[in-house]
N, C-alpha and C positions, 0 to 999 in steps of 0.2 A: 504494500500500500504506500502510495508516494505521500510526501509532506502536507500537500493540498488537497488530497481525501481526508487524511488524519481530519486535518483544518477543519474542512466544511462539517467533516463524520461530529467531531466535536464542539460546532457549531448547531449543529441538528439536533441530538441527543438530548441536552438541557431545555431546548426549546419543547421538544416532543414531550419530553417528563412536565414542563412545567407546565401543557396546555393538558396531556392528560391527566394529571395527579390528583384533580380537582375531582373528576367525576366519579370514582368511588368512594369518595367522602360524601359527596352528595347524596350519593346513593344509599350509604349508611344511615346520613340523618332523616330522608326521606325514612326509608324501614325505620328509625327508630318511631318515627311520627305514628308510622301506620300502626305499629305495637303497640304503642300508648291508646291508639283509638280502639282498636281492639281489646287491650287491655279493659275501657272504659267500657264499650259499647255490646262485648261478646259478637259484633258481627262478623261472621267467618269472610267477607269479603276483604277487611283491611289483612286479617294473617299469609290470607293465598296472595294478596298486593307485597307483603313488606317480603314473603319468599321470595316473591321474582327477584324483588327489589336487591333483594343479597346475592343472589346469585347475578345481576346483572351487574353488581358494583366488584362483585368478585372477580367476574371474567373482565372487565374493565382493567383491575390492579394488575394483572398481568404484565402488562408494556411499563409504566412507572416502575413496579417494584423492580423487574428485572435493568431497567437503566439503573434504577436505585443501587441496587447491587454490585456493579459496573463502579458506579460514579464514588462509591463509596469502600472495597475492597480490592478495585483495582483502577486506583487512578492515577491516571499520566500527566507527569510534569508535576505536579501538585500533592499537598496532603492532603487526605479527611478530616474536618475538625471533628472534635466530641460531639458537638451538635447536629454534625452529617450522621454522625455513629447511630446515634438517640435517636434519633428523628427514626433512622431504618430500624433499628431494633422498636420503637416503640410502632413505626408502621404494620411492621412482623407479627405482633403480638397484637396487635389488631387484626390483623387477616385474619391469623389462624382462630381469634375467638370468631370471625367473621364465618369461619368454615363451619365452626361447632354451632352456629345459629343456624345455617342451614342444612344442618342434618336437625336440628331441634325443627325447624320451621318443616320439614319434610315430613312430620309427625300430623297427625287427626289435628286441626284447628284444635282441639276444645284442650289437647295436649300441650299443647306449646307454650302457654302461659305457664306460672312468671319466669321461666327460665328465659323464655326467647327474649322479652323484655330487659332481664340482667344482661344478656348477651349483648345486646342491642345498644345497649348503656355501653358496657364496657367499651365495646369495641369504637362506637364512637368517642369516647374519652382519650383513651387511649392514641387514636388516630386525630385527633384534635391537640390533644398537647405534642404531637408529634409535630403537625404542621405551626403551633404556638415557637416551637423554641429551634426550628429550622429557618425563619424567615425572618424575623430580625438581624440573624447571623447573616445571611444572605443581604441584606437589605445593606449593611453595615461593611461588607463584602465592598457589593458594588459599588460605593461609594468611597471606600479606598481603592480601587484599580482606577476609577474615573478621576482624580486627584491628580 
């Protein structure tokens, strides 16, 4: 790979993670939404909504996580900060509750409470203070390279 694939490959990548990164977060707080309402209301329609809703945030994390992973144990020319580190380990440990809500969520509607709900918590918490103590560092970043 010549210099100016690297370039552009490393050009692309961050932009690609930072335009998808968003959309399984979304898709978390969306599901946790519809939990709550199901939690509140017993209608079996928000539980089979907030399933999708995981399983479409999950297959979404796929391209992020795996840049993530790249950008964070094998990166060129640069280090990892602590807060690159955090950020993926606390992203991780949100999927994976992400996964155990969707085998909860693949259970009879009337089963899935309050677990799917805890779940649902977590994993958005988790992936939230992920994105909390990544983006100041980054913010903070770019504004010493532009200097």
């Amino acid at each position: 790979m010549t210099a100016r694939a690297r370039w552009r490959l490393a050009g692309v990548m961050p932009a690609l993670y930072e335009l998808m990164n968003p959309v399984p977060f979304g898709m978390f707080v969306a599901a946790l939404v519809f939990d709550t309402l199901y939690f509140k209301t017993a209608e079996m329609l928000w539980s089979k909504s907030a399933a999708w809703l995981i399983t479409v945030g999950l297959l979404f994390a796929i391209l992020p996580r795996s840049i993530n992973l790249v950008y964070v144990w094998a990166p060129i020319g640069r280090r990892a900060s602590f807060g690159d580190r955090l950020e993926f380990w606390l992203g991780g440990l949100g999927i994976v509750s992400a996964i155990l809500n969707a085998f909860i969520h693949s259970r009879d509607a009337y089963a899935v409470m309050p677990a799917g709900l805890y779940l649902s918590v977590i994993t958005v918490v988790l992936m939230g203070i992920g994105r909390l103590v990544v983006h100041p560092y980054l913010m903070s970043q770019r504004e010493a390279q532009n200097a």
